[in-house]
N, C-alpha and C positions, 0 to 999 in steps of 0.2 A: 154285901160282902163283909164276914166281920173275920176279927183279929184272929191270928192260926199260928197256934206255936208247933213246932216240931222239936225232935232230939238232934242236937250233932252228928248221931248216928245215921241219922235217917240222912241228913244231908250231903256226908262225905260216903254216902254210899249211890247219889246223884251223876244221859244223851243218847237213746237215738229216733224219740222214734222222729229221725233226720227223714225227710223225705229223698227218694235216689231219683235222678234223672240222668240220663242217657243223652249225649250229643251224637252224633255223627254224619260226617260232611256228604254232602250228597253232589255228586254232577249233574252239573244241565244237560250235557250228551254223553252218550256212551262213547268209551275211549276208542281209535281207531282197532285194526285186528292184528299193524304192528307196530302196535305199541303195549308195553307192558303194563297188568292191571294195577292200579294205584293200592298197597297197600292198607288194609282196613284199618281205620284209627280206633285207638284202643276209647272205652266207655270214661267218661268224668262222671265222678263220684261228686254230686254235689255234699259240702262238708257242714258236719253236722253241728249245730249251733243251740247255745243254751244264754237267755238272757236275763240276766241278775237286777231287777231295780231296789236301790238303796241310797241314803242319804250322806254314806260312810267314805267322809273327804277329805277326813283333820289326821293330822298324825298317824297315832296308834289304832285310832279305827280303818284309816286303811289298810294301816300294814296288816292287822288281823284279818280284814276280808280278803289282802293277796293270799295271807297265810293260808287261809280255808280252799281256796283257788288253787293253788299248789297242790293241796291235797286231792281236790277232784282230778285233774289236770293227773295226777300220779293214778287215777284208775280209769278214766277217763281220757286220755290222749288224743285223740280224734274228734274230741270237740272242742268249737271253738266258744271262746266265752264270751260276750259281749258282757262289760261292768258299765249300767246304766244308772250313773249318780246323777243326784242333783245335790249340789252343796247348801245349806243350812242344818243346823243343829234341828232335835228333835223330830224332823222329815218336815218343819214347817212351809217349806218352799216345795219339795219333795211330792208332799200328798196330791198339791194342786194340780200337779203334771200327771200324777198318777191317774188323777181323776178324770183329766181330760181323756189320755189315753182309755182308760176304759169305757168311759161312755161314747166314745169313738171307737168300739170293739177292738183295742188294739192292744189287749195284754201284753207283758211281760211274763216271761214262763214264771218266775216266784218274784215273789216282793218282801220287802222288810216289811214287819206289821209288827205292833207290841204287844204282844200275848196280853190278853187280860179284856177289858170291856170294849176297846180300840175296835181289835177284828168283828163287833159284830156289827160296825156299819158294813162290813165287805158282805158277811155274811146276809143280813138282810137283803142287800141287792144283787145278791144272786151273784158274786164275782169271786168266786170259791170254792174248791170241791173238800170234799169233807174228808180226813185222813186218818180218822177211827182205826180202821182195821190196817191200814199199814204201821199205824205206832206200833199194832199189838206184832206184826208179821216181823218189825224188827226189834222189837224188846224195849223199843224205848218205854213203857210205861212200868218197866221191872228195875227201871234204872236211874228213874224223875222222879222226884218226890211226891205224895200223895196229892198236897197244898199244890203244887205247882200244875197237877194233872186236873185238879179241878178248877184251876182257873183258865184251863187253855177249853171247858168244855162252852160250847153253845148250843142249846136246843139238843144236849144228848151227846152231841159228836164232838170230836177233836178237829180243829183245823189247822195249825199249824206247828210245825217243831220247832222249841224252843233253841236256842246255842250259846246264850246266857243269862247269869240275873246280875244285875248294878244296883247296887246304891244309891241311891237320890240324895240322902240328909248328910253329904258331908261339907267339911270346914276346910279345906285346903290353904294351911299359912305358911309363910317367908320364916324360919326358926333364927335367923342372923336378923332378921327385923325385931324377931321377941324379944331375942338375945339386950338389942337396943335399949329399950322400954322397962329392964328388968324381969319380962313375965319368965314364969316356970315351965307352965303348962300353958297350952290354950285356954278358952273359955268350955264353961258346960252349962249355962247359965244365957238368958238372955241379957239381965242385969248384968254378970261378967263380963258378955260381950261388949256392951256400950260402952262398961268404963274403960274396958283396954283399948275401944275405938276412940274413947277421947284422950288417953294417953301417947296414941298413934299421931295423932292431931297436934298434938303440943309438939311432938318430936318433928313437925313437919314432915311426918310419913302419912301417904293416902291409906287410910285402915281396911278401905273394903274397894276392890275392882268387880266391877260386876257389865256385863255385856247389856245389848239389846239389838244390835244389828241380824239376830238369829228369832229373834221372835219370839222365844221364851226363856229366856234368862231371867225374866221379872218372875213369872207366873212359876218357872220352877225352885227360886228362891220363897217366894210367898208359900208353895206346898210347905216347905221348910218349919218355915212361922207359923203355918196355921195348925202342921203338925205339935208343936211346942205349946201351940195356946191353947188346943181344946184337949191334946193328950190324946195315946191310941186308939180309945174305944169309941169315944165322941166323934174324931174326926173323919173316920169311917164312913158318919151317916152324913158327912156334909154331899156323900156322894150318891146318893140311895133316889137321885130322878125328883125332889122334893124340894122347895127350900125353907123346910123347916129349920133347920140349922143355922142357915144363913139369917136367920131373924134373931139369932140368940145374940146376946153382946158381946160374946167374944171373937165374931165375924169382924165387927169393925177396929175390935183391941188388935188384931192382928192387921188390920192394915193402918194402923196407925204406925205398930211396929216396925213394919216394911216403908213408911212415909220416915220415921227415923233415921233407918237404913241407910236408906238413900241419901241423906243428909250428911250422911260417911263418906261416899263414894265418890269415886269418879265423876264428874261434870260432865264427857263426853260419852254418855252409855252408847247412848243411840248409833253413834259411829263404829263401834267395838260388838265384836261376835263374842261367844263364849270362849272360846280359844285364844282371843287377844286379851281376855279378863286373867284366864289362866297364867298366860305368858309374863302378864306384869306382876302374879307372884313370881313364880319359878327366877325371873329374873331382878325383884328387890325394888322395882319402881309401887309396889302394894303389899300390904300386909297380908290380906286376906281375902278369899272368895269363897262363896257356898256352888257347887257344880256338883253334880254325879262323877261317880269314878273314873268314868269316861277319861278324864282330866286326866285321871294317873297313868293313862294311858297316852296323854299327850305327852307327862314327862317323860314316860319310858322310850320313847320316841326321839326326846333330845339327851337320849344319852344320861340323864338326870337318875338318883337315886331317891325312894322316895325314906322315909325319916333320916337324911340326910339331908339334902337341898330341898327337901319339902316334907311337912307335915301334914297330919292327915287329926281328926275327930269328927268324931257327929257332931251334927249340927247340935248348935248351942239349945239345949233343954230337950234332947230327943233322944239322949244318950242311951234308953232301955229300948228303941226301937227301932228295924231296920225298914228304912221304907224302897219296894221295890219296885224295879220294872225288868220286862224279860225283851230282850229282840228276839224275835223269830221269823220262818219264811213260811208261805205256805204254796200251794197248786194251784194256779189260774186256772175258771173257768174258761175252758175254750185256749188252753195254751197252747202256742203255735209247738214248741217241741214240748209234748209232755214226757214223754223217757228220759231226756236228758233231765229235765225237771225232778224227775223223782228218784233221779242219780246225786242231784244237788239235795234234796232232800233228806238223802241219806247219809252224806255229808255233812249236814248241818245237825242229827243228830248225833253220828257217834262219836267216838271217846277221842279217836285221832283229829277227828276234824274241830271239837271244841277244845281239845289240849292245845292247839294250834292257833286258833283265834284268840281265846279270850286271855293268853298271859301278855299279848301286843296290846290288848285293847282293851284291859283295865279292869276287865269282868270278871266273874265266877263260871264253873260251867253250868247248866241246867245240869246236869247227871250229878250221880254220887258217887262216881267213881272215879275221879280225876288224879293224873299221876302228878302228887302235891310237889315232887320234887322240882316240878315248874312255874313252881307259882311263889311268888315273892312274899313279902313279910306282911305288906298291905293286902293283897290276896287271900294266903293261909288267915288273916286274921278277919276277912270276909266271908269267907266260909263258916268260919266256927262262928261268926255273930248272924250269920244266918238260918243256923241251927241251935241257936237259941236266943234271940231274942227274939220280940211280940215286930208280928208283920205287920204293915201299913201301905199299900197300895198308892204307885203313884199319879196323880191327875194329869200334870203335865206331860205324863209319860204312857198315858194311854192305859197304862194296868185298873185306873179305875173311870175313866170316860172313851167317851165315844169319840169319832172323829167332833160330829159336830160339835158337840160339849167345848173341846178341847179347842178349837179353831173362837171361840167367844172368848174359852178361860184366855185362850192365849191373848187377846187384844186387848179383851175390859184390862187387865195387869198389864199389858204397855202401852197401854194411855194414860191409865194412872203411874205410870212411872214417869211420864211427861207431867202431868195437869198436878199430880199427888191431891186430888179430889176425892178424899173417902167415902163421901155420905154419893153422890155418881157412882162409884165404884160398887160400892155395896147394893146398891139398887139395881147395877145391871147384872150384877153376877146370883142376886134371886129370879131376874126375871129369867136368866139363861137357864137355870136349874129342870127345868122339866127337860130339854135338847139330851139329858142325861141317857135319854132313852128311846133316843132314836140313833 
């Protein structure tokens, strides 16, 4: 997968079959000759049902998926929804259930998948139907950026529609905390970072809040770092099924740098999800945390403004690059309602249904045509850095591994954020390297 620049232009130009059954009462005997015939009961309409699986249970990520709910719900009336979550960040708790369910033939009519190399574990096993030619029947590939249309392909086809992109590499700080310490601006710098985390320190303020009760807060902090230490073009091929890369020295400079890290942070990771890491910014008990945008979407939730009660930058040394990942849904094979299915489908690509989601929930839309006047000042300045700066695909976030990949990254990185073992860490995460590709 390598680095793909686009124009701003390109960017801001970027989105029943219910089964019927019939009751009706029947007598054991026929009624006498005087007595009156019992009036015929009218048919039930069994009602039509569409079932959503996703992992979308924090703040501004739910609101947005009622958001998008709403809007089907406004063309669709007569069905009913089932919202089938499971809570953990990144689908880490999510996927398992997923999994059970379908090797126990038990789809979900769509699921959240992360556009990018994620979906082709579904795809290999046959749990997918391919949606090529409904993109084209609804426009959506006249309306998604080139880059983003060719990461959603597998073996030729399309399988799922995207309904946003996020940011992976941000810095999320407390500005009445900076305000403390003297600093101006954030770091942009890994060296800036450290020393404002030991000025943090001195002030007896914790400098960095960071989670682990979700399963990857470690591994998608470390993408961060390793974005930063091998630079766009390099870190590309840490993901290319090989572990060439991972033999170079700057594999273990970057987990040193994350063994650092942690040496800032919070003591209780292991107890704390991402959203509890978030919260002790937003509320002054932490300086700072590295999270995807998501986050912004947790402020916008409590009422919170962001460069106001929260600031935002790329992550420290990554500043020319934005690294992504897309949520999308796609078509179960064998989906018990597919119409309704491909009612939500349509929903999740067009203009109403991502203008609706992604300003609660922190994201960008996949289209290029979103009506800006919705979208806040962290948003509008999301867009335009995704139309031009250099792309970077995220690991943690599926855009460049597989499930299985992803299910090692995520462990080998929360057990070294337990043990902080590097020369362990670095050995299992070559040996996982080939899982790349299945």
């Amino acid at each position: 997968m390598s680095t793909t620049r686009f124009t701003r232009r390109q960017a801001l130009k970027l989105f029943g079959m219910g089964a019927a059954g019939m009751a009706m009462a029947a007598c054991a005997t026929p009624p006498q000759a005087s007595q009156p015939s019992q009036p015929a009961q009218p048919a039930q309409t069994a009602k039509k049902r569409l079932e959503i699986f996703s992992w979308w249970t924090n703040g501004g990520e739910a609101d947005g998926l009622n958001a998008m709910f709403e809007v089907y719900k406004s063309l669709y009336p007569d069905v009913e929804i089932v919202n089938a979550t499971v809570a953990g960040g990144a689908g880490t708790n999510a996927k398992a259930v997923l999994q059970t369910r379908l090797a126990g033939g038990q789809p979900p009519d769509s699921w959240q998948v992360h556009a990018g190399r994620e979906t082709l574990s579904y795809v290999n096993a046959g749990q997918m139907e391919p949606l090529t030619n409904f993109f084209k029947e609804q426009g959506f590939d006249k309306v998604m950026p080139p880059f983003l249309l060719e990461q959603l392909k597998i073996n030729g086809e399309i399988w799922t529609v995207p309904v946003n992109i996020h940011r992976s590499n941000v810095l999320w700080y407390n500005p009445k905390l900076m305000e403390r310490i003297g600093a101006k601006q954030p770091p942009a710098t890994l060296d800036e970072l450290f020393a404002m985390a030991e000025e943090f320190k001195k002030a007896g303020i914790t400098p960095f809040a960071v989670g682990g009760k979700d399963k990857f807060e470690a591994s998608h902090t470390f993408e961060s770092i390793l974005l930063a230490t091998f630079g766009a073009d390099d870190y590309i091929k840490l993901w290319d099924g090989t572990d060439t890369m991972w033999k170079d020295p700057r594999a273990e400079q970057a987990l040193l740098t994350l063994k650092k890290l942690f040496s800032y942070a919070n003591s209780d990771r292991a107890a704390l999800g991402w959203a509890d890491a978030m919260t002790q910014v937003l509320e002054g008990r932490a300086a700072m945390t590295i999270m995807g945008d998501w986050a912004h979407g947790l402020g916008i939730s409590k009422g919170l403004k962001v460069n106001q009660d929260y600031g935002w930058a790329p992550t420290p040394g990554t500043t020319d690059t934005f690294m992504w990942l897309s949520d999308s849904f796609g078509l179960a094979k064998g989906a018990p309602n597919p119409e309704q299915a491909i009612g939500w489908l349509k929903v999740c690509g067009s203009k109403e249904g991502q203008d609706a989601f992604n300003p609660k929930k922190g994201s960008i839309p996949a289209r290029t045509d979103p009506d800006l006047k919705l979208y806040d000042d962290y948003l509008k300045a999301s867009i335009a850095d995704f139309g031009s700066k250099k792309l970077a695909p995220s690991p943690a976030h599926g855009a460049s591994t597989t499930n299985a990949y992803q299910a090692k990254f995520h462990n080998i990185l929360e057990v070294f954020s337990a043990d902080l073992d590097e020369k362990a860490a670095l050995e299992a995460l070559r040996e996982a390297a080939a899982d790349n590709n299945r």
